[in-house]
C-alpha positions as a Markdown table, in Angstrom:
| # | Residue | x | y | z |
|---|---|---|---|---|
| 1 | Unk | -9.4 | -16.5 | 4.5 |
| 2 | Unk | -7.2 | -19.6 | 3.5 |
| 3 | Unk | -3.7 | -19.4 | 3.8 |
| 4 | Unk | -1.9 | -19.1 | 0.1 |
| 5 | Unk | 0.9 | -22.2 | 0.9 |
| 6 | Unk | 3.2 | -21.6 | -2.2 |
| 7 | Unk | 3.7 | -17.8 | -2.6 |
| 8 | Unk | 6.6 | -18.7 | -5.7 |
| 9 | Unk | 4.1 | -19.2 | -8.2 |
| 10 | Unk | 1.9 | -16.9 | -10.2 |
| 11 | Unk | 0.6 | -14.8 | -9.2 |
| 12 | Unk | 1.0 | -15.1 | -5.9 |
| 13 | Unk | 4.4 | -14.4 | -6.4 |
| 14 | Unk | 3.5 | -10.2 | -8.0 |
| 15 | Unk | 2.2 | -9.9 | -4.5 |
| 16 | Unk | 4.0 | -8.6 | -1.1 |
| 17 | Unk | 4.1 | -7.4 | 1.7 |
| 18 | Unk | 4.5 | -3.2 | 1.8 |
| 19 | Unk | 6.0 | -2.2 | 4.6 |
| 20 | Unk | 5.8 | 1.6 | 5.6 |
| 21 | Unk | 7.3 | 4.4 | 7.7 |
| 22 | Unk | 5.4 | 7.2 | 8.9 |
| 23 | Unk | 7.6 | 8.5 | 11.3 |
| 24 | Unk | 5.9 | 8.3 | 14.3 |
| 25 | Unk | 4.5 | 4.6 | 13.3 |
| 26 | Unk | 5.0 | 1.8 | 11.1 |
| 27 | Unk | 2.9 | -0.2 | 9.2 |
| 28 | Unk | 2.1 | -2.6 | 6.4 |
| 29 | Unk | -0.2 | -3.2 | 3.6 |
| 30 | Unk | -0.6 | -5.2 | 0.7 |
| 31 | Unk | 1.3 | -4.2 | -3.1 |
| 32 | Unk | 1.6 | -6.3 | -6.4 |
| 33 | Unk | 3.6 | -5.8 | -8.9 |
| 34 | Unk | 2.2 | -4.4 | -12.3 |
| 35 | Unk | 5.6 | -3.5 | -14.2 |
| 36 | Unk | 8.7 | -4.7 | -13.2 |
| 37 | Unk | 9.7 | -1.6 | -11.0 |
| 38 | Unk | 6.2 | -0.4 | -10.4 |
| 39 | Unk | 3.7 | -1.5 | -7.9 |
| 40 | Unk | -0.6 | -1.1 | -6.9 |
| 41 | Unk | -1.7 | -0.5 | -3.6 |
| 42 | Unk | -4.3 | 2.0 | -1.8 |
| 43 | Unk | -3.6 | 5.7 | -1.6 |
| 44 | Unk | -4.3 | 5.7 | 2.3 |
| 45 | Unk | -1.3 | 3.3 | 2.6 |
| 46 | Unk | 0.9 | 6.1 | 2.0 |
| 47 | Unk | -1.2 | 9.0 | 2.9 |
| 48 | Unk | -3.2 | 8.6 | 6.2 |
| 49 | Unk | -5.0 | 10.9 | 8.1 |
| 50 | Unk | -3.3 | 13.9 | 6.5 |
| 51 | Unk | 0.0 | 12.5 | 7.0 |
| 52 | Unk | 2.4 | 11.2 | 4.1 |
| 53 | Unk | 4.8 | 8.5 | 4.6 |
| 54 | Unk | 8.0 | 9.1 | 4.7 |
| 55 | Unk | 9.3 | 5.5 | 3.1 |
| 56 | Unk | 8.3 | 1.7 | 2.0 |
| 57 | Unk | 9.7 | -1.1 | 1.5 |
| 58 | Unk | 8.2 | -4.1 | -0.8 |
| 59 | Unk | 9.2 | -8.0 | 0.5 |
| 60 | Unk | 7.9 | -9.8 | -2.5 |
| 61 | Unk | 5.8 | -12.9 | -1.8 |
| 62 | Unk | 6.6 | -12.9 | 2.2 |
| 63 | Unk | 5.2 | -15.9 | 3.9 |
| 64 | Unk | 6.5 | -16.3 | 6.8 |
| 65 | Unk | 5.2 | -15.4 | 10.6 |
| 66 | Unk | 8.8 | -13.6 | 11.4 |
| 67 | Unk | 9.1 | -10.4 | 10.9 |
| 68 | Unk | 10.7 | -9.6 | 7.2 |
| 69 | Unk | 14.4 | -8.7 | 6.8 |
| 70 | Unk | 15.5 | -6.4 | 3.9 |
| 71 | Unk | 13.0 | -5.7 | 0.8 |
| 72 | Unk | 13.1 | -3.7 | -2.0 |
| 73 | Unk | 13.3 | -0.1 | -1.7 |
| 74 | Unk | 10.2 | 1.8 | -2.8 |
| 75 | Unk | 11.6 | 5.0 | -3.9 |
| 76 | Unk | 8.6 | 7.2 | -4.3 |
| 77 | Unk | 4.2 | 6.7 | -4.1 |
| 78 | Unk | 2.1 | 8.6 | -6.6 |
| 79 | Unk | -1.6 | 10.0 | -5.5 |
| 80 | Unk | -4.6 | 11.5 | -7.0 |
| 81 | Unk | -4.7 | 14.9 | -5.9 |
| 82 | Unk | -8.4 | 14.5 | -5.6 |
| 83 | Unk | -7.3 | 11.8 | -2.5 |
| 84 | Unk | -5.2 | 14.3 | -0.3 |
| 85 | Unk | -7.4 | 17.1 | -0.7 |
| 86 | Unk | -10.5 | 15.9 | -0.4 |
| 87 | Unk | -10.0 | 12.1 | 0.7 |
| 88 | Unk | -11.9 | 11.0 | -2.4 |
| 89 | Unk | -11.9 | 7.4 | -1.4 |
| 90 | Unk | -12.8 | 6.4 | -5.1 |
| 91 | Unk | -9.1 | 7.2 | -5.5 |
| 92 | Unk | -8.1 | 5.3 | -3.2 |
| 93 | Unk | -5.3 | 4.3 | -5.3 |
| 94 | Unk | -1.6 | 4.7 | -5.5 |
| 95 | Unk | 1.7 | 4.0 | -7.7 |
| 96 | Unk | 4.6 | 2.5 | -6.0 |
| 97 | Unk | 8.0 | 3.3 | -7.7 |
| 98 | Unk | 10.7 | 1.1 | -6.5 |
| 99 | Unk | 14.1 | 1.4 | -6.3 |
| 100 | Unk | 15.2 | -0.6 | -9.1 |
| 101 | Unk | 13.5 | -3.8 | -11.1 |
| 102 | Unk | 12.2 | -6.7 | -10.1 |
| 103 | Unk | 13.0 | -9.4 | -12.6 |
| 104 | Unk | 12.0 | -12.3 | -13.9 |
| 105 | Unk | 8.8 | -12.6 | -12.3 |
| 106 | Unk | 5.3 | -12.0 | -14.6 |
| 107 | Unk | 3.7 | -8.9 | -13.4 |
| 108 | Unk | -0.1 | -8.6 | -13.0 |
| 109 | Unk | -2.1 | -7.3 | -16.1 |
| 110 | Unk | -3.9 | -4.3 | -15.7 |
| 111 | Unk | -7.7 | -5.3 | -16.6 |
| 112 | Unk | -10.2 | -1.8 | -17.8 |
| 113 | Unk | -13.2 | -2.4 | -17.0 |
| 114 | Unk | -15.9 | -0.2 | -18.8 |
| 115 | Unk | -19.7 | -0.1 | -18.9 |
| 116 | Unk | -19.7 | -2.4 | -22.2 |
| 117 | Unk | -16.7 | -5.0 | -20.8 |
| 118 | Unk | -16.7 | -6.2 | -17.8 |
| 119 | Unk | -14.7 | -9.4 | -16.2 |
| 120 | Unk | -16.7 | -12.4 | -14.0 |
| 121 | Unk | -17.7 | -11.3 | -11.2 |
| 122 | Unk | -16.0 | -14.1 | -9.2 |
| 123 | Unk | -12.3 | -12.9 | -8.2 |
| 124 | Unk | -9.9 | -13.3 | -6.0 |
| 125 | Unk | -8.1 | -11.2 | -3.1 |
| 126 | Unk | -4.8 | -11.9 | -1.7 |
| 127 | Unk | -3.2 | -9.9 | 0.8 |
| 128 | Unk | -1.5 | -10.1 | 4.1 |
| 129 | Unk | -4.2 | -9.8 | 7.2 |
| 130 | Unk | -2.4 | -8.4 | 10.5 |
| 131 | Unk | -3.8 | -11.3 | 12.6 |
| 132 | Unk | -2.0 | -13.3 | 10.5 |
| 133 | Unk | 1.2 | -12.0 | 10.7 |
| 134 | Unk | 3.3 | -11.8 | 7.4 |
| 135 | Unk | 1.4 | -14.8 | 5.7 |
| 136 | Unk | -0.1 | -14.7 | 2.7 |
| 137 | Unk | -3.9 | -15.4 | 2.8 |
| 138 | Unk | -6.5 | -15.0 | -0.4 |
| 139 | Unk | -10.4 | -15.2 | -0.5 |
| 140 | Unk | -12.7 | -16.1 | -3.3 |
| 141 | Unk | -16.3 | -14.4 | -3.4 |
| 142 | Unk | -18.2 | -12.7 | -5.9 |
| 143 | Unk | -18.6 | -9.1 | -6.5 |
| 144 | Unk | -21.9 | -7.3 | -5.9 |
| 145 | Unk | -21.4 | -4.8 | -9.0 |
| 146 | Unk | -19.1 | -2.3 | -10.5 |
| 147 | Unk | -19.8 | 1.8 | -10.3 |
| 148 | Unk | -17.8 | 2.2 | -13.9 |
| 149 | Unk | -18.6 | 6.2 | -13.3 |
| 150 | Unk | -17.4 | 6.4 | -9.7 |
| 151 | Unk | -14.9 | 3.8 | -10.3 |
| 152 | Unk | -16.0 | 1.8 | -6.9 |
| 153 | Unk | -16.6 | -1.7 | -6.6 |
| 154 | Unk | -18.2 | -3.4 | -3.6 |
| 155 | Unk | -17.5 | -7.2 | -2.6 |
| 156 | Unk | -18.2 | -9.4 | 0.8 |
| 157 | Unk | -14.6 | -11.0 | 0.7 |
| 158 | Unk | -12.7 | -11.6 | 4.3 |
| 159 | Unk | -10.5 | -8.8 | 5.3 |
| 160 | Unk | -8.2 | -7.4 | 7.9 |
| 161 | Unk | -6.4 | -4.5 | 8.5 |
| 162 | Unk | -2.8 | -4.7 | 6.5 |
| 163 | Unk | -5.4 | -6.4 | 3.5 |
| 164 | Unk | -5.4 | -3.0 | 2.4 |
| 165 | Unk | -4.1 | -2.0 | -1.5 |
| 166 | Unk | -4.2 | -6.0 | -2.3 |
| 167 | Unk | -4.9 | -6.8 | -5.9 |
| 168 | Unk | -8.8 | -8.1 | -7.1 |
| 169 | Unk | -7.9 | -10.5 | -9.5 |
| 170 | Unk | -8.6 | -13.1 | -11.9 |
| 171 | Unk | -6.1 | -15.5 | -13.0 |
| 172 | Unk | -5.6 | -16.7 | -16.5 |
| 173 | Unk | -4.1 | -19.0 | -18.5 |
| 174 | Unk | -1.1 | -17.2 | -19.3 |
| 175 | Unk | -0.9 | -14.2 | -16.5 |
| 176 | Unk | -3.7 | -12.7 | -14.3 |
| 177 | Unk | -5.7 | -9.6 | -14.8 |
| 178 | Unk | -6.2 | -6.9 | -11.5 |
| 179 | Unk | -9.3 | -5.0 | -11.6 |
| 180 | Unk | -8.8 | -2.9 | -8.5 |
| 181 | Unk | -7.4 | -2.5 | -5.3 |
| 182 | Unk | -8.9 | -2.8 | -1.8 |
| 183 | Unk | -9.5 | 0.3 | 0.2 |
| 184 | Unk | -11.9 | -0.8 | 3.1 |
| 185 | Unk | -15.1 | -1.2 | 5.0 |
| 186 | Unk | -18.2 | 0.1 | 3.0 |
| 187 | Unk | -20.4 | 2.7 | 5.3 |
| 188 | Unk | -22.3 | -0.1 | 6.2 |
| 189 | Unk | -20.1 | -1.5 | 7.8 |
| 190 | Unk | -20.5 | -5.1 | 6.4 |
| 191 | Unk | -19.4 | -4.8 | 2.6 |
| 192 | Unk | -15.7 | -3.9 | 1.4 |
| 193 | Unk | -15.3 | -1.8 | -1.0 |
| 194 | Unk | -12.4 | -1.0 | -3.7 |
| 195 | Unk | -11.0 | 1.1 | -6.0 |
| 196 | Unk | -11.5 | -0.1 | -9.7 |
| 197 | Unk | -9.5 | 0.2 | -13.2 |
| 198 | Unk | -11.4 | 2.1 | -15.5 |
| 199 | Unk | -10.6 | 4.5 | -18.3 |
| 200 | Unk | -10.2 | 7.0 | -15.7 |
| 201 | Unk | -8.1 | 5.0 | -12.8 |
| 202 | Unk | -6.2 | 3.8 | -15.6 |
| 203 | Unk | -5.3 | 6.7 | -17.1 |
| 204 | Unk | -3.7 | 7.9 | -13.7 |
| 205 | Unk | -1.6 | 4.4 | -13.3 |
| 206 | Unk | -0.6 | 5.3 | -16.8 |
| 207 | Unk | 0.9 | 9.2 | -16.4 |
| 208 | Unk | 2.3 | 7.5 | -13.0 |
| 209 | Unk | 4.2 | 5.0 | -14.7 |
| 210 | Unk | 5.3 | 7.5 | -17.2 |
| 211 | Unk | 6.9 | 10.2 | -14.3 |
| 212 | Unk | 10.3 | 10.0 | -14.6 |
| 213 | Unk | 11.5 | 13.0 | -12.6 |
| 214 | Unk | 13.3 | 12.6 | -9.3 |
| 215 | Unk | 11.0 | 12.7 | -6.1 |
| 216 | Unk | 11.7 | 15.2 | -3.8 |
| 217 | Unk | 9.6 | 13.9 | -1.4 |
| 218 | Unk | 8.6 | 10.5 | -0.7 |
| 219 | Unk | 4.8 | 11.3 | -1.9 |
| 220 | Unk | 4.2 | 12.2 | -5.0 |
| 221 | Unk | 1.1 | 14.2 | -6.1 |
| 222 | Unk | -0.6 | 13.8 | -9.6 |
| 223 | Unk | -3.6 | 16.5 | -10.8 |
């Protein structure tokens, strides 16, 4: 994976490191912004092996091989119910609600993609791989094919652990379109796969972003 040199400029500047908490581990992932107080990443980032984080942190566009200081607060994750009960990888998908906004910088464009429209195949993945450090690094490959129905999209790109929930995008002219997130390893053990925007994905980003209620816990559940 090439290492992304200027992380201030778009888009690579929607994208950051997510630091978690589990308790009795820490971790990190990869999150991009998508609203200016609302992130993407992968349900198991926050959810893992029946266990729910207990907090996050974003550190927008980190590039550095140190450690990161202070980030912005994520104050609560939103999941697919279908994810924690039955670890439905194809919602392997979460909201990320942070503290307060983040503004002034151009949020990635959710890009639906149906059976009739679909994007290039050729996109990017950007994300912070843990042999890396807290660098930025990005990939360029094509797609194999989207599963509209099962929302699921499968893809040869280099990744690491700590790649998880980074954006698959295009850019654009005027602002860059996600299309999914990634979750993993296929069963095969050679392709990755990722969770894609469709009517259906989309539709849960959408009563995510609308959930104004305070969190009682740092996990939040969505039928």
């Amino acid at each position: 994976m090439p290492h992304v040199t200027d992380t201030n400029i778009p888009p690579y500047d929607a994208i950051g490191l997510f630091g978690i908490d589990f308790g009795k581990f820490r971790g990190w992932g990869t999150a991009s912004l998508i609203d200016e107080r609302y992130l993407l990443t992968c349900a198991h980032n926050v959810f893992y092996e029946s266990q729910s984080a207990l907090s996050g942190v974003f550190h927008r566009a980190y590039n550095s091989p140190n450690p990161p200081g202070s980030g912005v607060k994520v104050d609560c994750a939103f999941i697919k119910r279908a994810f924690k009960t039955h670890h439905d990888r194809s919602w392997d998908i979460a909201v990320l609600r942070l503290d307060g906004p983040i503004h002034k910088i151009q949020p990635l464009r959710l890009g639906i993609v149906t059976e009739n429209e679909q994007p290039d195949r050729n996109m990017l993945v950007a994300g912070y791989p843990g042999s890396h450090n807290y660098r930025m690094w990005e990939e360029e490959e094509l797609v194999r094919g989207f599963n509209v129905p099962e929302h699921i999209f499968a893809y040869t790109h280099e990744t690491e652990t700590g790649v998880s929930g980074s954006p698959l995008f295009r850019k654009y002219l005027h602002q860059s379109e996600v299309y999914g997130v990634h979750s993993g390893l296929a069963e095969n053990l050679e392709d990755k796969v990722g969770v894609l925007i469709t009517e259906d994905t989309n539709a849960f980003i959408q009563q995510a972003l609308s959930w104004r209620h305070h969190a009682d816990h740092f996990v939040v559940v969505l039928d």
